[in-house]
C-alpha positions as semicolon CSV with decimal commas, in nm:
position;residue;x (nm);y (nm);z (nm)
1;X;7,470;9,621;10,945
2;X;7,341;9,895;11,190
3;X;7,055;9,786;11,435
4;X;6,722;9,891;11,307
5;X;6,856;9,925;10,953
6;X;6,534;9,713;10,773
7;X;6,272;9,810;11,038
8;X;6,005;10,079;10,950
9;X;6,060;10,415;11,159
10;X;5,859;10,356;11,409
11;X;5,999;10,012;11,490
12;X;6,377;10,138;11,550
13;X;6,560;10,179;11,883
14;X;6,596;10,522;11,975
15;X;6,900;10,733;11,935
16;X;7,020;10,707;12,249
17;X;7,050;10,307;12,189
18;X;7,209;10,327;11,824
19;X;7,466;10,586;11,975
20;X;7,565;10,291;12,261
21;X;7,564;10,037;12,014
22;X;7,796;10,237;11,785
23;X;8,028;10,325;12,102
24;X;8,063;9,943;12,209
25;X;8,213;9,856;11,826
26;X;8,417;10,117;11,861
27;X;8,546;10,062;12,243
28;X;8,945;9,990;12,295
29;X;9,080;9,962;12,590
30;X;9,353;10,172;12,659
31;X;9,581;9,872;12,727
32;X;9,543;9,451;12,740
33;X;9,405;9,350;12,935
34;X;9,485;9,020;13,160
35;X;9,342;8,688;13,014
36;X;9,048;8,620;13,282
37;X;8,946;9,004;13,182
38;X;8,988;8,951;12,821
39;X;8,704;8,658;12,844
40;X;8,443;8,867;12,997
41;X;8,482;9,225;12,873
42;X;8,648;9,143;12,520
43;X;8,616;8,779;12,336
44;X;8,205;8,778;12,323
45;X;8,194;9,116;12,150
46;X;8,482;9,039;11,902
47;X;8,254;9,032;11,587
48;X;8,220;9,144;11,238
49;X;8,195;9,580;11,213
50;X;8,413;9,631;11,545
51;X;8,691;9,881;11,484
52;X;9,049;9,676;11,548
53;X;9,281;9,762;11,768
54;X;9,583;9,588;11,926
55;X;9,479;9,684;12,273
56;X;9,185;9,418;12,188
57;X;9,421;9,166;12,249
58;X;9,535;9,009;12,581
59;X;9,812;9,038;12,821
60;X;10,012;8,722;12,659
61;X;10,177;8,443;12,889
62;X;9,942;8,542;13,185
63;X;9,853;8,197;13,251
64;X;10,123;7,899;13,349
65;X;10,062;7,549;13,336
66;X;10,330;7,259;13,393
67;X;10,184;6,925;13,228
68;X;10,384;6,595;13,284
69;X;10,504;6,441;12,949
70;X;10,647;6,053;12,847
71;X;11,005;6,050;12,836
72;X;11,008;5,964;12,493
73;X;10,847;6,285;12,424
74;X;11,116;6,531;12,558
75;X;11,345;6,676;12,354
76;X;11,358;6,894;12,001
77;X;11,107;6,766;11,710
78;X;11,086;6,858;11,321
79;X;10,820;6,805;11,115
80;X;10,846;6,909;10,729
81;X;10,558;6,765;10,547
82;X;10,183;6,721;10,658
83;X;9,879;6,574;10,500
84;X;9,537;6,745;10,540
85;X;9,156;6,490;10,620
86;X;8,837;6,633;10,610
87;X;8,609;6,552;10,818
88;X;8,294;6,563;10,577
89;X;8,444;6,305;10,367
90;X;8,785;6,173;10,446
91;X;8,890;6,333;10,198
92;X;9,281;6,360;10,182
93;X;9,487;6,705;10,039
94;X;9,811;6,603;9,873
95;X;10,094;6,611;10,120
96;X;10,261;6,915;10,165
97;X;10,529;7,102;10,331
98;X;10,408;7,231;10,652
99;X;10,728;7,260;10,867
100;X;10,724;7,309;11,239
101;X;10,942;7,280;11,506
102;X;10,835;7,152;11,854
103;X;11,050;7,162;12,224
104;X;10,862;6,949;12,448
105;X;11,015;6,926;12,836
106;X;11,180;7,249;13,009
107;X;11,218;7,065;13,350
108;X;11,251;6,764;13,539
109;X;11,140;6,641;13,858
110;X;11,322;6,478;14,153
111;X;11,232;6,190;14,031
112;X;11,363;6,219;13,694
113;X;10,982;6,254;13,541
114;X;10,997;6,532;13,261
115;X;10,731;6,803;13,262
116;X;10,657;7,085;12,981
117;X;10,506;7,437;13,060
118;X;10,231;7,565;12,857
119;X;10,177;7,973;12,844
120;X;9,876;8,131;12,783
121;X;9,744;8,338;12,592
122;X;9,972;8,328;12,276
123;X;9,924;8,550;11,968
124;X;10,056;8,579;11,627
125;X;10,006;8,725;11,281
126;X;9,940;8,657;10,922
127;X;9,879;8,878;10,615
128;X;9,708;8,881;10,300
129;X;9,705;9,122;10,036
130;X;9,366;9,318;10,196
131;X;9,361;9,181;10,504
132;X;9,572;9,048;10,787
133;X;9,423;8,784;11,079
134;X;9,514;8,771;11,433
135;X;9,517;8,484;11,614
136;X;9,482;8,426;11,995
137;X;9,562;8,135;12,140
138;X;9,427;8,184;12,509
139;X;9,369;7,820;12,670
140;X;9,571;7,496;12,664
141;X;9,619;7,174;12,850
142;X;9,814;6,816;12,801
143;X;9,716;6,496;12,912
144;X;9,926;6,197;12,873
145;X;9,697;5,944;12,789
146;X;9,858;5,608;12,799
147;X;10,236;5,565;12,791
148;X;10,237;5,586;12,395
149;X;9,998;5,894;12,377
150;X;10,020;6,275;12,502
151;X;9,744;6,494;12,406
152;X;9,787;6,887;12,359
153;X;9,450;7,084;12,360
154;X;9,407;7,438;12,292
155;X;9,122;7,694;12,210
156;X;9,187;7,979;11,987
157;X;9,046;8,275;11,835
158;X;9,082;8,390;11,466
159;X;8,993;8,769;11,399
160;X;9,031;8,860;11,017
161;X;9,046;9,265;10,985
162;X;9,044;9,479;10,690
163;X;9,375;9,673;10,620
164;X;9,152;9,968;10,428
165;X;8,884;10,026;10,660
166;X;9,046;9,856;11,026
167;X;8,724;9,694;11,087
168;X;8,673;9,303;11,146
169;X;8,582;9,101;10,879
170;X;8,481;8,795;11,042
171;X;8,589;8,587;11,347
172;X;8,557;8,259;11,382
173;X;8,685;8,004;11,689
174;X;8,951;7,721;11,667
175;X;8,942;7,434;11,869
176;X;9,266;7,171;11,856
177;X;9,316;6,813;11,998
178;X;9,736;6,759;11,880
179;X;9,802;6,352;11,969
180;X;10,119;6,292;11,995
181;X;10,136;5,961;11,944
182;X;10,421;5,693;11,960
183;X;10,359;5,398;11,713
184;X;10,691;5,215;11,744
185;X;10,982;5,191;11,978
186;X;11,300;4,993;12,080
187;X;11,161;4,721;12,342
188;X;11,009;4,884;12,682
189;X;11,120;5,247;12,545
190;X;10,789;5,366;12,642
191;X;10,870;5,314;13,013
192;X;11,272;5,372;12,988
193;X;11,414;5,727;13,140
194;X;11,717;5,715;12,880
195;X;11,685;5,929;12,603
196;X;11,911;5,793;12,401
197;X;11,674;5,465;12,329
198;X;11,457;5,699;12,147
199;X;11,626;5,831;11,899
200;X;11,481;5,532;11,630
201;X;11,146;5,606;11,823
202;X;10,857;5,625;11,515
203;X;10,617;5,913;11,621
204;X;10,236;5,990;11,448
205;X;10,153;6,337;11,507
206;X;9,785;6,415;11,475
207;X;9,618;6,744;11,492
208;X;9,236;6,745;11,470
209;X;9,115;7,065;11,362
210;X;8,768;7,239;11,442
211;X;8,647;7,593;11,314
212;X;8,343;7,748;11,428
213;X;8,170;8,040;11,311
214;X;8,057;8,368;11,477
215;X;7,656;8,211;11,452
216;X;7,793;7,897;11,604
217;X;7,803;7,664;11,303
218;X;8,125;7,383;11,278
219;X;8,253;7,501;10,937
220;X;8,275;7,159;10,730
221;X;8,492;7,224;10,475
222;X;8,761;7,361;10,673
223;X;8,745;7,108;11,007
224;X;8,937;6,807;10,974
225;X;9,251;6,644;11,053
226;X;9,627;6,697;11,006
227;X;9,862;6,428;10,980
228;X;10,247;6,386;10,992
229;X;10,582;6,210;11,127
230;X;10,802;6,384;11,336
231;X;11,131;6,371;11,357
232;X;11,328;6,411;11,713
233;X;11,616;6,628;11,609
234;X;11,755;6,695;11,956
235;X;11,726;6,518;12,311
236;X;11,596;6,690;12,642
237;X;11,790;7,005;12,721
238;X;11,664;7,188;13,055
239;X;11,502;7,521;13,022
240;X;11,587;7,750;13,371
241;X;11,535;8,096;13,185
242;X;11,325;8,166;12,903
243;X;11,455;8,432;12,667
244;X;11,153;8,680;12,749
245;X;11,302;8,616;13,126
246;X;11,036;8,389;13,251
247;X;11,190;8,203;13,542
248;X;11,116;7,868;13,413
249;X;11,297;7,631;13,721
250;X;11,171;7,929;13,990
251;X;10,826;7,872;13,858
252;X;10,835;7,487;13,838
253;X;10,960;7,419;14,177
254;X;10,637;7,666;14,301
255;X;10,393;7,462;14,084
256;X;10,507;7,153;14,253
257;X;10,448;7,343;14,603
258;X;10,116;7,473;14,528
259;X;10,002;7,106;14,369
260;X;10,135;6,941;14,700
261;X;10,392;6,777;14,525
262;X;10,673;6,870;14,758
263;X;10,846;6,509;14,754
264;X;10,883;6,582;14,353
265;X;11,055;6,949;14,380
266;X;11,385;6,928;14,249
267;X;11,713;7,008;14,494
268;X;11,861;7,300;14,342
């Protein structure tokens, strides 16, 4: 709905301001822009009635992070069924299949510590029948909690556009806390470097899920928690090159130099 569009004649903005207004829902950029950008110019006018366009998204993989993770947690993970908990009620969905595939640990350090890289902003697609959403993942972080727990966060964006007219629907803002927990283990595998002890390694994956609306408002009925078992389906392999041609081992030996970590930088 235009500005001014219920007040009496006398009480609307004048021309000049309807005309700006108009412009700024209409504004694309005339190419992504990088993430830090994106957050000022872009994300707080990304709102029901703006005119889509691709260019609306940002630069992706802009932003590298290299988290340290458990040992237990590096390698190749499956996951093929998930059960859904509200958080209004508890209620729980029926378990489902919900398959996903995980790689967790591209390097290691000197001292044999394993450490994953997270890339920001991420986006991807899905499509309806009328409509097709975009979603922008643009901030993560890990923390390994205790030995037996390594937390993934991540913020994200959800813009839902009309295929007919190209104008956004709605938009509404994701926030995920993924535990990765480990709930049983061979003796002392939480503290062991060998990856082959952790192959009977019993994992609870745990992915609490927050939606927000454009006024705000935690959406109830669709915030809750997601539940399932992985399964490790490969150990630690080491990532040097990604196949987009990030320099993964150039860019982890600089992260360790610019964190003062210099005794940690591996040899070659």
């Amino acid at each position: 709905m235009l500005i001014g569009a219920c007040l009496p004649a006398s009480a609307r903005p004048l021309s000049g301001a309807v005309e700006q207004y108009d412009a700024a829902k209409q504004w694309i950029p005339s190419q992504r822009l990088p993430l830090h950008l994106w957050r000022e110019k872009i994300a707080p006018r990304l709102k029901s009635g703006v005119v889509w366009g691709d260019n609306l998204l940002p630069l992706e993989s802009t932003d590298v992070v290299w988290v340290q993770i458990p040992a237990w947690l590096a390698g190749s993970w499956h996951i093929e069924r998930a059960r859904f908990y509200l958080d209004r009620n508890g209620a729980a969905a029926p378990e489902a299949v919900n398959r996903e595939d995980d790689v967790f640990g591209w390097q290691q350090d000197r001292m044999g510590g394993y450490w994953t890289v997270l890339r920001s902003p991420i986006t991807n697609i899905t499509e309806s029948e009328n409509t097709f959403s975009r979603f922008i993942h643009y901030q993560q972080s890990g923390l390994q909690k205790s030995s037996v727990q390594f937390d993934l966060e991540s913020d994200n964006l959800e813009v839902r556009v009309a295929k007919k007219s190209g104008h956004v629907v709605n938009v509404r803002k994701r926030h995920d806390i993924y535990s990765w927990i480990m709930a049983a283990a061979n003796s002392g595998a939480a503290l062991s470097g060998n990856q082959a002890t952790y192959q009977s390694t019993v994992v609870q994956a745990n992915d609490h899920v927050q939606f927000v609306d454009e006024r705000g408002r935690i959406e109830e009925n669709s915030s809750g928690t997601v539940k399932s078992r992985p399964q490790k389906v490969a150990v630690f392999q080491r990532v040097d090159l990604a196949a987009d041609g990030f320099r993964a081992r150039d860019s982890f030996k600089a992260y360790l130099e610019k964190i003062g970590r210099h005794d940690l930088v591996p040899d070659n």
